[in-house]
Residue, then its C-alpha position, 0 to 999 in steps of 0.5 A: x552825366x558820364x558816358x564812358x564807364x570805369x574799366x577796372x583794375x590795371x594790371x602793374x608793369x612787371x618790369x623793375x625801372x631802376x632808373x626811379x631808384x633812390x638808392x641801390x642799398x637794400x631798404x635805404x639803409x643809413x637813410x632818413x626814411x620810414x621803417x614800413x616793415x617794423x611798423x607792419x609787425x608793431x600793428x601785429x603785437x598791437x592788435x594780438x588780442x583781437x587778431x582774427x578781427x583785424x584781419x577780417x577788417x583789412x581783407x573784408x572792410x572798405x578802408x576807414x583811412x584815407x579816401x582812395x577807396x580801397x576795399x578789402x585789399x583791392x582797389x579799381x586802380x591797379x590790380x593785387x594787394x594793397x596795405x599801408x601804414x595808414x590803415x595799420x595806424x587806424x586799425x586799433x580803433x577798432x579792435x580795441x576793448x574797453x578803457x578800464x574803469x577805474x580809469x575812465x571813471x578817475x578824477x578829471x584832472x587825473x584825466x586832463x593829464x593825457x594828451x589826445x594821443x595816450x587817451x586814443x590808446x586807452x580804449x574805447x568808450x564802453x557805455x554812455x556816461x555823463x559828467x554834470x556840472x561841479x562833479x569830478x567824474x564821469x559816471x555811467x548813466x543809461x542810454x534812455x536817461x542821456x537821450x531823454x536829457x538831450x532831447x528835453x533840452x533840445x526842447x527848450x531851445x530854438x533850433x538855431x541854438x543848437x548845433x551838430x558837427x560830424x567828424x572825418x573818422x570812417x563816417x559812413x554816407x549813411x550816417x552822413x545822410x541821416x545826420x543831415x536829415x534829422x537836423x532839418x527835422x529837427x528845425x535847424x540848419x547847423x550841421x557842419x563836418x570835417x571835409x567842409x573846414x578842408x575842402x570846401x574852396x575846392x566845390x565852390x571854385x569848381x562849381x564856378x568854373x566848370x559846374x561839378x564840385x567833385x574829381x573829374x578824372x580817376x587815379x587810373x589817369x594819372x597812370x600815362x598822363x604827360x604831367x602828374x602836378x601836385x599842387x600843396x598835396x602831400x599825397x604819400x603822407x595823407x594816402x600812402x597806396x597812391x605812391x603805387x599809382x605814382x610809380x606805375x606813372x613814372x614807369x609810363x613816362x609820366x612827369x611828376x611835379x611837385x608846386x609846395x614850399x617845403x620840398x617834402x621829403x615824401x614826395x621826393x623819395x618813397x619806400x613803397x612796402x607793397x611793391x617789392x622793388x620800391x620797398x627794397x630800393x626807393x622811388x624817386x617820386x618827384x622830377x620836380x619841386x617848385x618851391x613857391x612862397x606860402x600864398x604865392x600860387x595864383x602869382x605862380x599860376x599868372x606866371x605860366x599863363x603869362x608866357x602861354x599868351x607870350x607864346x600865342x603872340x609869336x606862334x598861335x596855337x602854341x599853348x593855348x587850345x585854341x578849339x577847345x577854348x572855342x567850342x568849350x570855354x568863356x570870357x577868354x579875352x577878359x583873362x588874357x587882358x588880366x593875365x597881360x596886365x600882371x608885371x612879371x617883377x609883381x608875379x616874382x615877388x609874389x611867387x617867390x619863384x624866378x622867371x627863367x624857372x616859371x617859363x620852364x614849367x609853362x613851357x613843359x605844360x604847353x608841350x603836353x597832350x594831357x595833364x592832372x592837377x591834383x591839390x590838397x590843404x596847401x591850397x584850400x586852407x587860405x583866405x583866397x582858397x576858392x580864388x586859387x582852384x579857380x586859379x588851376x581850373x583856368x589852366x585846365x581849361x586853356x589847355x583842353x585837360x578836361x573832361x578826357x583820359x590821362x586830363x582832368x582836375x582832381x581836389x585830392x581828398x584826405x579821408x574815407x567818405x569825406x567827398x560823401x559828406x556833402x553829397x549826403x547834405x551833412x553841411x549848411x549849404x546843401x542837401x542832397x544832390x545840390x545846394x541848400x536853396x530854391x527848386x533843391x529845398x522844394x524837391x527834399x520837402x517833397x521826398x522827405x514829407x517835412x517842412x525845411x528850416x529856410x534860414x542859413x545856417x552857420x558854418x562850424x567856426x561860426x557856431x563856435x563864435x556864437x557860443x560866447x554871445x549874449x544869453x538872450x542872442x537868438x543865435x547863442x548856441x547853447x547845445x553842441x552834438x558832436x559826432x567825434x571831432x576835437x576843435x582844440x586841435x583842428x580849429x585856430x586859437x584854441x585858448x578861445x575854443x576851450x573857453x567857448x566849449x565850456x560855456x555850452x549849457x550840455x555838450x554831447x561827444x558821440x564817439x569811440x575814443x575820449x580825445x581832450x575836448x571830451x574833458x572840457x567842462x560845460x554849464x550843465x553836462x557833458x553827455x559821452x555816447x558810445x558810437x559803432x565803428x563802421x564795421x560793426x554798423x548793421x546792415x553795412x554801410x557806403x563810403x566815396x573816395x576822391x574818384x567817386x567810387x562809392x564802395x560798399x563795406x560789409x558788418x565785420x563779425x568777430x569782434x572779441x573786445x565788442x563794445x556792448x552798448x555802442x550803437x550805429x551812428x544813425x540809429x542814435x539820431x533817429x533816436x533823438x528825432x523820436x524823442x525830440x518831435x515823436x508825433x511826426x519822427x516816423x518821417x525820419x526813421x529807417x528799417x535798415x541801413x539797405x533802406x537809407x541807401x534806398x533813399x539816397x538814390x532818390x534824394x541825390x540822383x547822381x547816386x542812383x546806384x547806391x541802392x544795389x551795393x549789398x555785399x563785400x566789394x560791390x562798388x559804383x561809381x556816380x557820373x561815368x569815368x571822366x566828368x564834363x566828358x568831351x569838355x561838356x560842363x554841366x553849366x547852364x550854357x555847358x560851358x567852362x568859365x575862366x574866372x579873372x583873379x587877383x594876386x592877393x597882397x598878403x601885407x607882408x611887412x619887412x622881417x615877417x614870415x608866413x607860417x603853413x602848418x604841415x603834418x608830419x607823421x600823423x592822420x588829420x589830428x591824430x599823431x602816430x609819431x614824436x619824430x617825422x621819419x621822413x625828416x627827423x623834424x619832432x613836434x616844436x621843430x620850427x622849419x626854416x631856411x638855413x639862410x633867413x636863419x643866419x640872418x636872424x644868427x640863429x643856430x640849428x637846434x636853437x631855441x626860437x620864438x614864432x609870434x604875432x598878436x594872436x599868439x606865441x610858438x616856442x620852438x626849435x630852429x631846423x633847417x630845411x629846404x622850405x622857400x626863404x620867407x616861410x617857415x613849417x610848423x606842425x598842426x595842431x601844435x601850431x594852431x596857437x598862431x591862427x586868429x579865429x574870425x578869419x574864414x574864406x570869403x566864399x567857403x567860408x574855411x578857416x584860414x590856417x595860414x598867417x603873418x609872424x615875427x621869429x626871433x632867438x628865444x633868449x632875446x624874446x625873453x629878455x626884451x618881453x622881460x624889460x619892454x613889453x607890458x603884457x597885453x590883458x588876454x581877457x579870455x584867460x582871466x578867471x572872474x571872480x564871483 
């Protein structure tokens, strides 16, 4: 698809640009801000008794943190040495003994007390183990008995009752691709992972409007584009090392602007511990906030395009690429008929964004040669999630920035090999190298010499759903094998979650750490299998970040706290296909890691490549340097495709707030730290505009109460800079508030954003006390037997 190759890494700008200082005070002393030095030194004492390990990890190993893709310490951005503190926070997974038995064999509840944080420093599962039903403990059982009881179960089941998830955590696209391959051996379609719940509005809108589901551009090019927009991506939390490229932008003249209600501290101003000058005086990152409403971005967007067609009115060709949108581009007048009947009154109460300010940005954008929109969660995770990135692809494609340097639209993506997952097939509608339907089932039926299961598989929420109907259902899951993952804390209305997880018959953890889910009962077993870490993975293995490099990370000897009988990820699912269907599971079995990859060339094209990564820093990357080069998509008529949305009606009512879950100090669900060092927030704080809270006559620091009828949020008022009609609270605290049953109309996601009440608690309290008759939560009502 690509014609122009990556060039490789970019030297940095040598000079000091104190222009972007945040401050002239060595380290922002006295400043609210992260102490990246001290921590490096904790990850030091934390890792002493494995040091040479942890070492040969951070110089040899492709990064299992975030999905910039940096291997070893080298990237194929910018060159010289790159760390961060997200990769220092994982890295004691995998240096880490053992949990001590006499804990890891205590009594449940004793077990119960940890929270996911203190039981991920325990240690690391050391053997297989098993805890059936009415038994207070765990006990140790050999991997020959616990794959046989598995199996034997699978056996009984219709594929459709069973269900396999696989989480986010240093997966590596070959366990991906063999996960995904042996669930369609096995019979069924549903396997779902981690980057789907996150990102899968981001594929479907980008497939619709422009035919590629992936980044179209490299970090490289934000290094000297005019305009750098995040939209709802909190880029320097989630992928510290990108703050790097930020400041090279910057130092290029790039413009960074910032679309999020809350004005994250991180992205206003960074200490970046790499570069010795950001370290001692700060980064101003952001030239801009736009601080729109929660679910207020397609309004947003209509605004700017509203004035680009007010500009063609009094000037063609003043914002809208008019060749571009000739030569590349359809249903141009549809649009612009949809963008003109939108009122600005409905766009600036939607927004929450005045009008002189939507204009300003309109106008910076149609002013510029090239521009990349990068997002994240703050526009996925929505009911109108597909609708909102079709929203951004429609600005992309009036302006011609696409398919070119310093131009493109780039999903920003949270975790290693994520972008892989669905690449590899690992979720219900696709396999590899394309969706889950017609000449792409013939084609992996050909390669893969089995028959596909034909039915569509369900979505990770929905399985869930499905564990509590009736035991004669066809589709009542009653075996869920999970590799990692803890849908207490990820997924909304955990009360419901914990109670479906325990009416699984035999649910199975295949994982490097217990997390609270682990200890969740279940009908007959819980099943804990002891994964390798993707450093101690055979034969190496492969990850893709968000820019399409696919880096190879070699097997990491040394390891002196080894986990003996921990195995590699995809060797434990052919074990389970050879004693599910062992006639014919030589079908799905491989000699090596190099022979999976081998594989993956033929099942996706685009990784034809993937075969030659043998060795520490191999690295390609699939579909050339910029997808749809020279504005050619890869539709059936080669063109983009506006797409007409609706501003969504969010029936918000007088007093109501809408809530985004943010996090803070903290990888997906795993939190480093009580306090945000970014903004002092703690856990149950509750951000809220200092004036929504003077009219509720609610103090900083006060107790408050968040509800709505799915649940109810005891906090603390801070005040913050967050738009008057919102407030922040923290995931998975947060997580009480979300109804489950909501997903995404064409993704199928979560929607992790909704409507609530807030009121002082003292008031709540003593009004609930005298006027509410608790409404019966039959989830919570033990039965009496």
């Amino acid at each position: 698809m690509g014609k122009t190759k990556h060039q490789g890494p970019m030297k940095k700008s040598k000079l000091p640009a104190p222009e972007h200082w945040v401050s002239p005070i060595p380290f922002g002393l006295g400043k609210l801000k992260p102490k990246h030095i001290r921590d490096s030194f904790k990850t030091i004492w934390e890792n002493k008794d494995n040091l040479n390990y942890a070492k040969n990890i951070i110089t040899k190993g492709v990064c299992d943190g975030c999905a910039l893709g940096v291997s070893g310490l080298y990237d194929q951005t910018l060159t010289g040495p790159h760390v961060c503190t997200t990769r220092f926070n994982v890295l004691r997974l995998n240096t880490m003994p053992a949990i001590k038995e006499d804990i890891l064999h205590s009594d449940i509840n004793e077990l119960r007390k940890y929270s996911s944080t203190e039981l991920r420093k325990l240690g690391r599962i050391p053997y297989p183990m098993i805890r059936r039903k009415g038994e207070r403990k765990f006990s140790r059982i050999t991997w020959d008995d616990a794959m046989d009881m598995i199996a034997n179960k699978m056996k009984k089941l219709d594929p459709k009752q069973y269900a396999f998830y696989l989480t986010s955590r240093g997966i590596t696209n070959e366990s991906y691709y063999v996960a995904g391959k042996v669930t369609r051996f096995l019979g069924t379609n549903n396997i779902d992972n981690a980057s789907r719940i996150c990102h899968s509005p981001s594929k479907t809108a980008l497939k619709r409007s422009i035919g590629v589901g992936a980044s179209t551009v490299n970090y490289q090019d934000w290094i000297g584009t005019d305009v750098l927009l995040f939209w709802g991506s909190v880029a320097s939390n989630a992928s510290p090392v990108s703050t790097k490229y930020m400041l090279e932008a910057k130092k290029k003249g790039t413009k960074i602007i910032v679309v999020n209600p809350y004005r994250e501290p991180s992205m206003d101003k960074y200490w970046v511990p790499s570069v010795p000058e950001s370290a001692l005086f700060g980064t101003k990152i952001a030239d801009d906030f736009y601080q729109v409403n929660i679910g207020g971005d397609i309004a947003f967007m209509h605004g700017i395009m509203k004035h680009w067609f007010e500009m063609e009115a009094s000037e063609h060709g003043s914002a809208i690429n008019h060749a571009f949108v000739k030569e590349h581009v359809n249903n141009y007048e549809e649009l612009k008929d949809h963008v003109n009947n939108q009122s600005w009154e409905e766009i600036v109460q939607s927004s929450g964004v005045t009008k002189e300010r939507i204009i300003e940005l309109s106008q910076l954008l149609a002013n510029s040669k090239n521009a990349i929109f990068a997002w994240a969660l703050g526009l996925t995770m929505h009911s109108f999630a597909t609708d909102n990135i079709s929203q951004v692809a429609n600005l992309a494609l009036l302006r011609g920035f696409l398919g070119r340097k310093h131009s493109g639209v780039m999903p920003f993506r949270g975790h290693s090999s994520v972008q892989g997952s669905g690449e590899m097939g690992a979720d219900p509608f696709v396999l590899p190298g394309g969706d889950f339907k017609g000449d792409n089932i013939e084609r992996m039926e050909k390669l893969w010499g089995f028959e596909l299961p034909k039915w569509q598989g369900d979505i990770v929420g929905v399985t869930l759903e499905n564990i509590v109907l009736p035991e004669d259902h066809e589709r009542k899951i009653k075996l869920y094998y999970l590799s990692g993952g803890n849908f207490l804390e990820t997924m909304p209305d955990p009360n419901f979650v914990e109670k479906a997880l325990s009416k699984l018959d035999i649910r199975v953890h295949q994982d490097i750490i217990l997390n609270t889910s682990t200890l969740v009962d279940a009908k007959e077993a819980v099943i804990v299998l002891p994964a390798k870490t993707r450093y101690e993975q055979e034969g190496g293995g492969t990850s893709t970040s968000t820019e399409r490099m696919v880096y190879f990370s070699p097997e990491i000897e040394g390891n002196k706290n080894k986990i003996e009988e921990a195995r590699a990820e995809w060797k434990i699912y052919i074990d389970l296909a050879k004693r599910v269907k062992p006639e014919t599971a030589h079908l799905v079995d491989f000699e090596d890691a190099h022979a999976i990859r081998e594989e993956i060339a033929k099942a996706n094209p685009s990784y034809d490549g993937v075969q030659h990564l043998k060795k520490q820093g191999d690295v390609f990357q699939w579909g050339g340097a910029w997808l749809c080069e020279d504005g050619v998509c890869p539709t059936p008529d080669g063109k983009g495709n506006l797409i007409s949305v609706e501003i969504p009606d969010l029936n918000k009512e007088p007093g109501d707030f809408y809530i985004t879950t943010r996090r803070g100090k903290q990888f997906n669900s795993m939190v480093y730290s009580e306090k945000d060092p970014f903004n002092g927030a703690e856990r149950y704080d509750v951000l809220i505009n200092e004036e929504d809270a003077k009219e509720l006559n609610i103090q900083e620091g006060e107790g408050i109460v968040v509800h709505n009828s799915f649940g109810v949020f005891q906090g603390r008022a801070k005040f913050d800079a967050i738009t008057r009609g919102n407030v922040g609270v923290h995931f998975p605290e947060g997580n009480f508030l979300l109804p489950k049953g909501r997903y995404e109309k064409f993704a199928g996601i979560p929607d992790f954003s909704i409507a609530v009440k807030i009121e002082k608690a003292d008031k709540y309290n003593a009004r609930k006390d005298t006027k509410y008759v608790e409404r019966r939560i039959e989830d919570l009502e033990t039965e009496v037997s």
